[in-house]
C-alpha positions in Angstrom: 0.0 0.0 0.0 1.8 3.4 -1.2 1.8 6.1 1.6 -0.2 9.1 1.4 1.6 11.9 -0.4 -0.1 16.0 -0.2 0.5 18.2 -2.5 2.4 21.9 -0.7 2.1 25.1 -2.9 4.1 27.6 -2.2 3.0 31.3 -2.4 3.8 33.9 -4.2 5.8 31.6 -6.4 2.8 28.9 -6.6 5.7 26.2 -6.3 4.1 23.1 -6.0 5.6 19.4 -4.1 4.3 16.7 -2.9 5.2 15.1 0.5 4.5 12.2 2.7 2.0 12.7 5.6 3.9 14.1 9.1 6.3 15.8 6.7 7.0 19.6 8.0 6.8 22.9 6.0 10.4 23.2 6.2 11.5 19.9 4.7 8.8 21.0 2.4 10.3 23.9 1.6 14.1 22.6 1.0 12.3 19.9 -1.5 10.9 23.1 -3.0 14.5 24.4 -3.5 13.1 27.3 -1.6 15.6 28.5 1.0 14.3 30.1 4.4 15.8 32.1 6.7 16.9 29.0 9.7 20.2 29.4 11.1 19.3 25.9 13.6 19.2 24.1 10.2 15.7 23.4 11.1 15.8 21.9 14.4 13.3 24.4 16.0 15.5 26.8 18.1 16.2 30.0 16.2 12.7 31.1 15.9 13.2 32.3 12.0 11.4 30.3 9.5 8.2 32.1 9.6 5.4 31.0 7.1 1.5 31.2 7.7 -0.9 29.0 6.3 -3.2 29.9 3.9 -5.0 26.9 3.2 -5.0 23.4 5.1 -4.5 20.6 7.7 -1.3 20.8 10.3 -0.3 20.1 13.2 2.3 22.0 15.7 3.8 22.5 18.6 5.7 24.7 20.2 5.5 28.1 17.3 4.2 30.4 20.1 7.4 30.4 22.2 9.1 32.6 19.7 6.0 34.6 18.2 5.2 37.9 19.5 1.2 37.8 20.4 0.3 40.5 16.6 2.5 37.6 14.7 0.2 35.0 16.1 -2.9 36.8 15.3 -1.5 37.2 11.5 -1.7 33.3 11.8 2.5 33.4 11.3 3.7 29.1 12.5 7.4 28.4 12.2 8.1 26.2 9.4 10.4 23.6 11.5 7.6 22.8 13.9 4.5 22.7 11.9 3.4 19.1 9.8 1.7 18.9 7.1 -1.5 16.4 7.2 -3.7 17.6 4.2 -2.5 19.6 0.5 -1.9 22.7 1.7 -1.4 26.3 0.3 1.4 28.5 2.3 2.7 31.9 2.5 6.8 32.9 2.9 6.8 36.3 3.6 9.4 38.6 3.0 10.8 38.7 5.7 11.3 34.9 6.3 13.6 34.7 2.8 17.2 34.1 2.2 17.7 35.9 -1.7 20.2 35.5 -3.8 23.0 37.6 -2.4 25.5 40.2 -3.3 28.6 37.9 -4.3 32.0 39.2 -4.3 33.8 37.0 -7.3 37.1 39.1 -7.7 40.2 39.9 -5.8 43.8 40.5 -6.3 44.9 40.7 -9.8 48.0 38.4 -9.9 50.6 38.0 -12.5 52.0 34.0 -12.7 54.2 32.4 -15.1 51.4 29.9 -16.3 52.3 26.2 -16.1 49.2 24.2 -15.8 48.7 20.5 -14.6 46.7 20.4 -17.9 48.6 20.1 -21.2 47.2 19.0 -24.9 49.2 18.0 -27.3 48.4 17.1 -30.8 51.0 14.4 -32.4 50.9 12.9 -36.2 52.7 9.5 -35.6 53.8 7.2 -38.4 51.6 4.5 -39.1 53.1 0.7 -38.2 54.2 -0.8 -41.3 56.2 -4.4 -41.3 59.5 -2.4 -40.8 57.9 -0.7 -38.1 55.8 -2.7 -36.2 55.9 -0.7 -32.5 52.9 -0.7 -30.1 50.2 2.4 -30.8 51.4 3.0 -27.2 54.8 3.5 -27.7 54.0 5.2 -30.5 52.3 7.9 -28.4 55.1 7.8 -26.0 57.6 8.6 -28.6 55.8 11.5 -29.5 56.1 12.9 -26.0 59.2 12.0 -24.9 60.4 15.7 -25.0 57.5 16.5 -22.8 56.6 13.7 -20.8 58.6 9.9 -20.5 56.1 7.5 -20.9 53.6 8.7 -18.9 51.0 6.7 -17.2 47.6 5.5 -19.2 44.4 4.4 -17.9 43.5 0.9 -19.2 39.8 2.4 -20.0 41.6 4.5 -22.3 44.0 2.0 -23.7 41.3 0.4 -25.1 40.0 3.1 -26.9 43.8 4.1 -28.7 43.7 1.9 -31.5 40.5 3.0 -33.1 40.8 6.6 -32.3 44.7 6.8 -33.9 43.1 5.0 -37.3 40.1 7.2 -37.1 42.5 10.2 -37.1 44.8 9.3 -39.7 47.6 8.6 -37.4 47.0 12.2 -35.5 45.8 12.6 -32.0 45.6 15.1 -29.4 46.7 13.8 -26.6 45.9 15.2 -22.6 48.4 15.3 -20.3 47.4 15.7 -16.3 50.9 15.8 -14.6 52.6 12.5 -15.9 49.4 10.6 -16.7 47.4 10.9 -20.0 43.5 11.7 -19.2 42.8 11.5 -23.0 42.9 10.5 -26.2 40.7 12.9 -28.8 40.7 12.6 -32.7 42.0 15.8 -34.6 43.6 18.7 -33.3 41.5 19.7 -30.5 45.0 21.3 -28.2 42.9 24.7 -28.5 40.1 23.7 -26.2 41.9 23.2 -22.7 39.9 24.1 -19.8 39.8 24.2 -16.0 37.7 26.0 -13.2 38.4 27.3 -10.0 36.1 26.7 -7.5 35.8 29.0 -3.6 33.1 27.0 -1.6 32.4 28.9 1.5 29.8 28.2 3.8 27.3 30.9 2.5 28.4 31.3 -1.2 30.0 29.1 -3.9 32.0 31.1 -6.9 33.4 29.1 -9.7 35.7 30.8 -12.4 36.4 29.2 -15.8 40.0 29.7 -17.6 41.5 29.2 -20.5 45.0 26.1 -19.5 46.4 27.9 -22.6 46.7 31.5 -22.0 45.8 31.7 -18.3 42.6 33.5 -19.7 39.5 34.2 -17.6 36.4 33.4 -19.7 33.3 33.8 -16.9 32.6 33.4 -13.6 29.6 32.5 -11.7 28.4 32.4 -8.1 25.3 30.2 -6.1 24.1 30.6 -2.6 25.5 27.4 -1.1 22.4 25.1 -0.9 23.9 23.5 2.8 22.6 27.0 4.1 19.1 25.0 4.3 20.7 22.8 7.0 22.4 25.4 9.0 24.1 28.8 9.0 27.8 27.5 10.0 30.1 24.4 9.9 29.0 23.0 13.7 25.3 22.6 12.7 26.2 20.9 9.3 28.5 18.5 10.9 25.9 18.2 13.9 23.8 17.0 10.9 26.2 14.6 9.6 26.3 13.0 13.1 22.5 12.8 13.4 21.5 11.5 10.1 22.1 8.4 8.2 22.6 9.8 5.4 23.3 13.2 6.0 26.7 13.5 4.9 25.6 12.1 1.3 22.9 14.4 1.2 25.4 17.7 2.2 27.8 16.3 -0.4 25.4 15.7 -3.2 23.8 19.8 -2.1 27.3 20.8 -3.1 28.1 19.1 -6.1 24.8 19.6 -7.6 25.9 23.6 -6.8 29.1 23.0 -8.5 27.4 21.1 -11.2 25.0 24.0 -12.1 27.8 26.8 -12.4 29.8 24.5 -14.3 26.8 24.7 -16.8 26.5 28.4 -16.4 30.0 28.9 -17.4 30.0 26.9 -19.8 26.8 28.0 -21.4 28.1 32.1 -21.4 31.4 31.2 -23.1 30.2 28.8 -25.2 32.3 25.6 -24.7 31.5 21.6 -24.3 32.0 21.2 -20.7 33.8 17.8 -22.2 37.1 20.0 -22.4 37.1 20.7 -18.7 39.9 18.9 -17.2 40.4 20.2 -14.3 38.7 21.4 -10.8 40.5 23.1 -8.0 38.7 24.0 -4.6 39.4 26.1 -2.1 37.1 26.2 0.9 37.1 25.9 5.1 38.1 22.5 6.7 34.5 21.3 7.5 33.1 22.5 3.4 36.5 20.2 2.5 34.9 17.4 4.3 32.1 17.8 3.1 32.9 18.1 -0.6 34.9 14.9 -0.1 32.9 13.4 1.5 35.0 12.9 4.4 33.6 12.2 8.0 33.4 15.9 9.9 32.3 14.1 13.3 36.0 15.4 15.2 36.6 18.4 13.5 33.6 19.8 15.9 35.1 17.2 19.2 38.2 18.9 20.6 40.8 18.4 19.8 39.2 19.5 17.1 41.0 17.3 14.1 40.2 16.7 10.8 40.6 13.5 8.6 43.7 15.5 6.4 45.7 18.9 6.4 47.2 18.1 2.8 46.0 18.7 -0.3 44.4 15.4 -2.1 43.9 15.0 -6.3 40.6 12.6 -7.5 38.6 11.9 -10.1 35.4 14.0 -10.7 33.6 11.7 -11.6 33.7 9.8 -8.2 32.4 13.1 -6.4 30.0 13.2 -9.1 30.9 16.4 -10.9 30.4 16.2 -14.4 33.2 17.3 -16.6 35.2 15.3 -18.5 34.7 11.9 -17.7 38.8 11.5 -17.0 39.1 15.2 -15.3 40.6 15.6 -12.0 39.7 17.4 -8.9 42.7 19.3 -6.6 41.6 20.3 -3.3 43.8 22.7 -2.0 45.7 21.9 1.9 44.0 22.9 5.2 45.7 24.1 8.1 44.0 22.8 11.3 40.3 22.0 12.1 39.2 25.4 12.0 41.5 26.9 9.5 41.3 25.7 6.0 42.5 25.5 2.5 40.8 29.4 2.3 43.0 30.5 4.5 45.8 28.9 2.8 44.5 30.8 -0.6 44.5 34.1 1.2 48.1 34.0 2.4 49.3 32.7 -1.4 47.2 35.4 -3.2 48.7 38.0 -0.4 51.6 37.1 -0.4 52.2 37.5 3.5 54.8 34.5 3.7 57.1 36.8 1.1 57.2 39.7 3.0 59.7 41.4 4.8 57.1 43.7 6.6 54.9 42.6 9.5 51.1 41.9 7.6 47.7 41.4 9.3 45.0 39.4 7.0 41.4 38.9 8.4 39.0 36.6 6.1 35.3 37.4 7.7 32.8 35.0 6.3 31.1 33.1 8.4 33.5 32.2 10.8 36.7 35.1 10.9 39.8 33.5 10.2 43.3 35.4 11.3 46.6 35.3 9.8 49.7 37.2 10.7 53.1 37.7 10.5 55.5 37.6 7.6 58.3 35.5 5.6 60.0 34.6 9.0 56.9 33.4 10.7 53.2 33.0 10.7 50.7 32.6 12.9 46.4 31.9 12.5 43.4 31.0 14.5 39.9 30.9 14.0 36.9 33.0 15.4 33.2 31.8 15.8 32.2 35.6 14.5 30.5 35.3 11.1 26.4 34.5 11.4 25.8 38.1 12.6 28.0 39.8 10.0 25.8 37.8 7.2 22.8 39.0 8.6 22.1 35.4 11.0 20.8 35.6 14.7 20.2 39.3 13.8 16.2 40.2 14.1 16.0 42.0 10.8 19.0 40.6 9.4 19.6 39.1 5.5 21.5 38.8 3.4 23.1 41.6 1.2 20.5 41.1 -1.4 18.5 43.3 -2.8 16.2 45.5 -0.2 19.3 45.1 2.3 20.4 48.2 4.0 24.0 48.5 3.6 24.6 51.9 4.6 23.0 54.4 7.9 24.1 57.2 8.3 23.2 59.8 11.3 22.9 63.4 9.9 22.0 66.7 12.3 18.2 66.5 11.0 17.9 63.1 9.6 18.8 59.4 9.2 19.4 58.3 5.6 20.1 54.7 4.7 21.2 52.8 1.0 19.9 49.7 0.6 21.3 47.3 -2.2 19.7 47.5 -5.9 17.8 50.7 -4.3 14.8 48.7 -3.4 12.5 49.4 -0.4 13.9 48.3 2.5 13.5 44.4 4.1 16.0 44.3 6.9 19.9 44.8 7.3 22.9 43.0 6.4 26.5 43.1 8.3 27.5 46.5 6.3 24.3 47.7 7.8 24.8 46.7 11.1 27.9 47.5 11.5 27.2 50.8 10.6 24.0 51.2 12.8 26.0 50.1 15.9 28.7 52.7 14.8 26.8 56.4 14.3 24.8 55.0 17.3 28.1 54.9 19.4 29.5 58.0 18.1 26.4 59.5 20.0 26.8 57.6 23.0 23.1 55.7 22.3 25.2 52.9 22.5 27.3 53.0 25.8 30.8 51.5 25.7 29.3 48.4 27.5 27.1 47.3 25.0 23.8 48.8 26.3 21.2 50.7 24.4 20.0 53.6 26.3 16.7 54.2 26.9 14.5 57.6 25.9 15.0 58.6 28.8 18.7 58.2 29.7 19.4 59.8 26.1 21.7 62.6 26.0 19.8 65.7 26.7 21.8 67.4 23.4 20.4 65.0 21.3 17.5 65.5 18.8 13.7 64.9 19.0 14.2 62.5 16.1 16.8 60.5 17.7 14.5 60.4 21.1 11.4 59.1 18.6 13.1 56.3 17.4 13.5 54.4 20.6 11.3 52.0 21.6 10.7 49.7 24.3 9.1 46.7 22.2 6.9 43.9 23.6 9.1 41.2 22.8 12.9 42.5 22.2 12.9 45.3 24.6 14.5 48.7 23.9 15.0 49.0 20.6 15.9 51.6 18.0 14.0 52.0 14.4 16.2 51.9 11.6 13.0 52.4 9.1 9.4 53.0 10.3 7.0 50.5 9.0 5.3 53.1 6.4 8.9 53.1 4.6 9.7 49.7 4.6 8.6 46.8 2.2 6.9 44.4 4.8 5.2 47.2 6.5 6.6 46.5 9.8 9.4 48.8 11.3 12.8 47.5 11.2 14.4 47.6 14.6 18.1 47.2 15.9 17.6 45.1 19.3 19.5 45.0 22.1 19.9 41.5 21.5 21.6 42.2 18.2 24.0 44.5 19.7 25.2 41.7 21.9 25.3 39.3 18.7 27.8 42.1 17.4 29.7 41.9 20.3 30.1 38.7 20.5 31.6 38.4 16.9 33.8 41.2 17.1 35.2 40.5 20.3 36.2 37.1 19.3 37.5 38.7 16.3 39.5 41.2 18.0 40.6 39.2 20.6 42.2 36.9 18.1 44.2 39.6 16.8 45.3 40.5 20.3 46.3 37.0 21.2 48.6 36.7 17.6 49.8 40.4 18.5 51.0 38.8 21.8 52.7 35.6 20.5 54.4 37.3 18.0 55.5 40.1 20.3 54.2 43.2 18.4 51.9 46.6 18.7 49.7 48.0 16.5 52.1 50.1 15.0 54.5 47.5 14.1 51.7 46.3 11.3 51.9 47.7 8.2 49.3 46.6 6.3 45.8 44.8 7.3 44.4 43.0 4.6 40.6 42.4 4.5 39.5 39.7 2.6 36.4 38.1 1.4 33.1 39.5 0.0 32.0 40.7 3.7 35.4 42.5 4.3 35.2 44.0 0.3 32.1 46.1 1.4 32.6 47.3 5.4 33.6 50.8 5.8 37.0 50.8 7.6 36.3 53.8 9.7 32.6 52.4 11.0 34.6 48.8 11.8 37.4 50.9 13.7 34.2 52.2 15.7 33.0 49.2 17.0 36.0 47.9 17.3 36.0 45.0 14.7 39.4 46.5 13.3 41.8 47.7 15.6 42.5 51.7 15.8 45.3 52.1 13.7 45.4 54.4 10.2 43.2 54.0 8.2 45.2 53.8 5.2 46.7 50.9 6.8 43.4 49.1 5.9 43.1 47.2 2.4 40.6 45.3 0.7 42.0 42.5 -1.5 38.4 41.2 -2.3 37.7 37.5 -2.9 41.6 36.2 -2.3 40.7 33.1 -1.4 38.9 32.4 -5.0 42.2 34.0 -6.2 44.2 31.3 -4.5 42.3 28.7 -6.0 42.8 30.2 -9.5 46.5 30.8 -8.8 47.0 26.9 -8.1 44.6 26.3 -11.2 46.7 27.9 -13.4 50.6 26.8 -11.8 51.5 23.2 -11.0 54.4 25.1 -8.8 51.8 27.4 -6.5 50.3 24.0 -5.7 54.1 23.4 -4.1 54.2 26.3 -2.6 50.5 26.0 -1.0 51.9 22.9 0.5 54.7 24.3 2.1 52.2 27.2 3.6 49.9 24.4 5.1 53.3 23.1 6.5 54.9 26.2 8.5 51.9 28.0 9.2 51.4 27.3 13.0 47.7 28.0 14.1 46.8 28.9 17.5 43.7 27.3 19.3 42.2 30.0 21.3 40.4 27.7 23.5 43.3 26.7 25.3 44.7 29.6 26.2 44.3 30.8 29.9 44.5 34.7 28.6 41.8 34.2 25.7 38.8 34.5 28.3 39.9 38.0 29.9 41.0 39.6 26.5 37.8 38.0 25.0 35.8 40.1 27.4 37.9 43.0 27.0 37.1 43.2 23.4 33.5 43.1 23.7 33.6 46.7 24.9 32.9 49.2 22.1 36.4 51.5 22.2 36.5 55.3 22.8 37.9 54.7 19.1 40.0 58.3 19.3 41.8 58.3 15.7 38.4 57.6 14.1 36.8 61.2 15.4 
């Protein structure tokens, strides 16, 4: 007897799936391919995945705990803890959706001497006469013997070499990966050499396509990662792994599928058979390594904190299901520790910090902040829990930097104006938003050093009526401050800063800050001893430097000091795409790169508090 199946349409899209009885709205939703705004993954503790029921059956427990008593009357459920148990019609509103965000896809431009793994080569070979009688094989050895000595052949390929020479007149084009040939291809087809890059982060994927030959960009193309419907950082995926049977397939096969669909998309806008892609390198965090491998993640999250490799590791794509070539390889690039990945390693190659001669600072902030510093003599990194409020999670009005995002506030004498991204009516605030928010807040001393917003009536008397209008105390977050009143915003309901999300800011640049203290300390140095800091990474590409230096994210030194080098970690990946020597010399990064666990220091607790104070800031007035 089959097992009753409902049909769930989603509105506004009218997105329709069907799903077995008990099934909730939110596993109904990811079968949707709709993505909602759940940084527990689901699991029914963040209070975020709002939806309300237009039409038919459920059954839940426990939505009212996070609903304020006017959401309740609206008929708003959370998704996680409501089941579906008739066809049903539903409502995401605005507010409950994770859009496709603002993706940074370029960093440092860097000059290389190119030297792919990749090489075709197209050979005319004598045919085998009686005089001549050697082996189609050696044949094709001889031909590369300047280039390669008898490289290694598949046997699936073997098999294939005699009819594929004769069809070809005796002329091949041979593909060389390193000292093993990937492929045999009638005619001169040396011209069409591919290979992409890929960054996989733990919010957004980016992929770049280049031309083996000429080192030539031809597109690039970026994707929400599709784990984000599991959890909004690395210790709720791998908690998923853990708790399902099959949950590490299923956040494996979410990625590939990703990486499968901008490999079309590239392809597609530069017009090439995917066929002549030979080559994937990846660059990503420790846990999205394991992941992408499919490699258990269980201990990465169980101190000590260890992961199944540091090194880099070459496969076939085929076997991690990602369709190119059918003989292409995947690189994955080295991790450092646990917590600090191959990314990391891509940051310091495409900045260059292990060549310098001058003390260098270089902060990634996705969604966790990882810290690198030093120079050619030594290096030191760690990693910071600090990213889910700068993307817009455990923020009450926080998204992503999508469109209806505000990404700039700005206090003047008479007014507040605000930007939001592709100038549409505002939806909430992302981490340029907040940070800036939190920052002309403090600058007026509505935000106390301590963390506390005032309330009307502690306000500084010299402030203006405007200011004293736009604090609240709110039934269910407290005092809070209106960014945008409800008439101006696109859901209709104001969009507050909480107190609460003040102490999510905190919390994230205080860890952050208090990691640069610690690597200050180990390697001996002040602030002024630092002559460059290096922000990388599509969050760091967009803050204002001066606002950051307010809250005390970024520590008070010049601001010319401060420079963005944009998406370096998707430049690393390119650079070893593109140079069989980089790959080397990633190695050796991985390798002398010491990394610092936080946790087990007996200092990181006091300058961890200590950093959670917002700083007088003086060089920023």
């Amino acid at each position: 007897m089959s097992e009753k199946k409902y049909r769930v349409t989603f509105e506004p899209e009218g997105k329709s799936v069907y799903v077995l009885d008990g099934t909730t709205i939110y596993e109904a939703t990811d079968e949707a391919g709709i993505i909602i705004k759940s940084e527990c993954g689901g699991v029914g503790t963040c209070g975020n995945c709002k939806v309300i029921v237009i039409k038919g059956d459920y059954e839940q427990t426990g939505s009212e705990r996070f609903l304020t008593d006017e959401e309740m009357k609206k008929g708003l459920l959370l998704a996680c803890r409501t089941k579906i148990k008739s066809d049903m019609v539903i409502e995401i509103p605005l507010a409950s959706r994770l859009f496709e965000q603002k993706i940074l896809t370029e960093g440092l431009e860097k000059e290389l001497k190119l030297s792919p793994n990749v090489r075709k080569i197209y050979l005319k070979v004598d045919e085998p006469t009686l005089e001549d009688p050697r082996a189609d094989l050696d044949r094709i050895w001889d031909g590369l013997k300047k280039i390669s000595c008898n490289p290694k052949i598949p046997v699936d390929i073997l098999r294939r070499l005699p009819d594929k020479l004769r069809k070809g007149n005796f002329s091949a084009t041979v593909v060389l990966n390193a000292d093993e040939i990937v492929g045999i291809e009638t005619g001169d087809k040396s011209d069409k050499n591919y290979g992409v890059a890929f960054d996989i982060g733990t919010t957004t994927v980016v992929g770049y396509l280049h031309d083996l030959n000429n080192g030539k960009q031809l597109s690039a193309a970026a994707r929400t990662n599709p784990q984000t419907s599991y959890g909004d950082d690395v210790i709720t995926r791998i908690d998923y792994t853990n708790t399902h049977k099959d949950g590490l397939d299923e956040l494996h096969e979410r990625i590939a599928s990703c990486m499968n669909d901008i490999i079309v998309e590239l392809a597609n806008d530069s017009g090439i058979d995917k066929k002549f892609i030979y080559e994937i390198t990846t660059t990503g965090n420790t846990t999205m390594n394991h992941l992408f491998l499919k490699l258990n993640p269980k201990y990465i999250a169980l101190n000590p904190y260890v992961g199944v490799l540091r090194s880099n590791i070459e496969t076939r794509a085929r076997e991690l299901d990602i369709h190119i070539n059918r003989y292409g390889k995947i690189y994955s690039m080295p991790n450092i520790a646990g917590f600090v990945g191959g990314d990391t390693v891509a940051v310091i190659l495409a900045s260059e910090i292990h060549k310098s001669d001058k003390l260098k600072f270089a902060i990634d902030i996705g969604t966790n902040g990882e810290l690198v510093m030093g120079n050619r003599e030594r290096l030191v990194s760690c990693s910071t829990a600090a990213g889910p409020a700068f993307e817009g999670a455990r923020i009450t009005y926080g998204m992503r930097a999508s469109d209806g995002a505000i990404e700039k506030f700005v206090i003047n004498d008479s007014d507040i104006e605000i930007n939001t991204i592709g100038n549409a009516k505002p939806i909430g605030l992302c981490g340029t938003g907040l940070i800036d928010a939190i920052a002309e807040l403090r600058k007026r001393n509505i935000i106390i050093r301590q963390g506390k917003l005032l309330k009307r009536d502690e306000l500084p008397s010299e402030l203006p009526d405007f200011i004293h209008e736009r604090i609240i105390s709110h039934e269910k977050f407290g005092t809070s401050f209106i960014l945008v009143p409800g008439r101006d915003s696109q859901t209709g309901e104001d969009i507050l800063l909480t107190q609460k999300d003040i102490r999510e800011t905190q919390l994230a640049k205080g860890a952050i800050y208090a990691g640069y203290q610690i690597l200050k300390s180990i390697l001996g140095i002040a602030d002024d001893d630092i002559t460059q800091v290096l922000l990388a990474g599509a969050f760091g590409n967009y803050i204002r430097r001066e606002q950051a230096k307010w809250i005390g994210l970024l520590p008070d030194i010049p601001t010319e000091k401060i420079r963005f080098i944009g998406n370096a970690a998707g430049v690393g990946a390119k650079m070893v795409l593109l140079s069989k020597e980089l790959r080397e010399e990633a190695c050796r990064i991985s390798q002398n790169t010491e990394y610092i666990e936080l946790a087990v220091r007996s200092d990181f607790q006091k300058v961890f508090t200590d950093s959670m104070f917002y700083p007088e800031c003086m060089t920023c007035k």
